[in-house]
N, C-alpha and C positions, 0 to 999 in steps of 0.2 A: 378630350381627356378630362376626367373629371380633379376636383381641387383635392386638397388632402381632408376638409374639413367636409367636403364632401363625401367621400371615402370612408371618413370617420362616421357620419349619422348612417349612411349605409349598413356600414358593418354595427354598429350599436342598435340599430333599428329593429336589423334581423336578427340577433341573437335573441336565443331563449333559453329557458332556463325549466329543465327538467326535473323529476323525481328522483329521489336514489333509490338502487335495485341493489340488491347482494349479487355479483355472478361469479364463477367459478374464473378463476386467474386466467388458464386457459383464452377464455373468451372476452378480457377484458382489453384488447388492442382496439385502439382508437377512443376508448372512453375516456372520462375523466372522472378524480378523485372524486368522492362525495364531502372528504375528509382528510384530515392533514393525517402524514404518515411520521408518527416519532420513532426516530431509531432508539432500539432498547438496545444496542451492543458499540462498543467500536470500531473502525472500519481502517486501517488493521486492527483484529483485537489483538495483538502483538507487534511487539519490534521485529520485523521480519527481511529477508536479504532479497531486494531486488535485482538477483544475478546469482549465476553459478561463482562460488571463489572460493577463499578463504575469509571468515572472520575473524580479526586480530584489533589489537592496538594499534592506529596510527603511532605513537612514538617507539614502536617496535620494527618497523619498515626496513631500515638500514644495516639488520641483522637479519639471516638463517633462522625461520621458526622450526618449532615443534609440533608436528601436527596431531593433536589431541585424539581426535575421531570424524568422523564424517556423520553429519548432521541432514539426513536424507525431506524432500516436502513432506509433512505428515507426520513427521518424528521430531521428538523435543528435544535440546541438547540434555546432555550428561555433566559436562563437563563447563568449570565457570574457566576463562581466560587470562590466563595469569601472562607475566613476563616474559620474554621469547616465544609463546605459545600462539599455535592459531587452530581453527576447525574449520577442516572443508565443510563448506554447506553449498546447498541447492536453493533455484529461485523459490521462495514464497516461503522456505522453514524459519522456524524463529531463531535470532541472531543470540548466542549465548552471553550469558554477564559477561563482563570483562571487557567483551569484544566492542569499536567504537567506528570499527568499517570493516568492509568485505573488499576485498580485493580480486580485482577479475581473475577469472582462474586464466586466461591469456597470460597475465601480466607478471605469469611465475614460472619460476624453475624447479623442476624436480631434483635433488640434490640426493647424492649415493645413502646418505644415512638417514634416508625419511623424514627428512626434513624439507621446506620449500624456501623459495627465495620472490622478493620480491623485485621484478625486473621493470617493472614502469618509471614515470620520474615523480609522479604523484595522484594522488585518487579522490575520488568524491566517498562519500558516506557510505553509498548504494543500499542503503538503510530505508526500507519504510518505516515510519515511526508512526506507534500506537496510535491510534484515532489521529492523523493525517487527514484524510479520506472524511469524513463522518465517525464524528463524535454521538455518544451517548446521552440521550434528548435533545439530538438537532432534528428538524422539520427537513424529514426529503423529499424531493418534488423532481423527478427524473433527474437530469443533469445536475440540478440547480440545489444548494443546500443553504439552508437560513437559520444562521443560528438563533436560536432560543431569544440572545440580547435585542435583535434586533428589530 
């Protein structure tokens, strides 16, 4: 078995270091970068709802909302979220103003006057938020993201 420092001049030894080629995206598995990649967008470029629900106000929870409209992926809300108010949305559309979580669409009742309820004890966010993911001039390198500071 060879040592680790061993190992190390092996693999440093045989690497080489090649030209850069332009090739079509398609055919570039297994290559590597010639060049760092900056993101020019957000990654979400929006606040958007990680989950089928409703978005509401957390401090509106303990009341019967009003449900505004339905906010389908690919469609932008209409409507800003005011007091007793909520909008059904789908995973991945954008969360309307007002709203500060989604609520699992599980975790509600349908109630006779079109209104919802919510039936859990309590909820997370289920908000992506705006550049979460990769921000706008960060360096991305597959998985791995390096902001700009550092």
């Amino acid at each position: 078995m060879k040592t680790y420092s061993e190992a190390l001049d092996i693999v440093l030894n045989s690497a080489t270091s090649g030209s850069a080629e332009e090739v079509d995206f398609m055919e570039s598995v297994g290559r590597v970068l010639a060049k760092d990649v900056i993101s020019d967008i957000n990654m979400p470029p929006f606040n958007k709802s990680a989950m089928d629900g409703y978005a509401c106000r957390r401090a509106d929870l303990e009341q019967a909302l009003d449900v505004l409209e339905t906010i389908a992926a690919g469609a932008h809300p209409s409507k800003k979220i005011g007091a007793g108010q909520c909008s059904r949305i789908m995973t991945g559309a954008p969360v309307p103003q007002g709203a500060d979580c989604v609520i699992k669409v599980e975790e509600t009742e349908q109630l006779e006057n079109g209104k919802v309820r919510f039936t859990g004890t309590s909820t997370k966010p289920n908000i992506a938020i705006l550049g979460e993911d990769i921000k706008q001039g960060d360096v991305v390198e597959g998985d791995v993201i390096l902001k700009e500071s550092l």
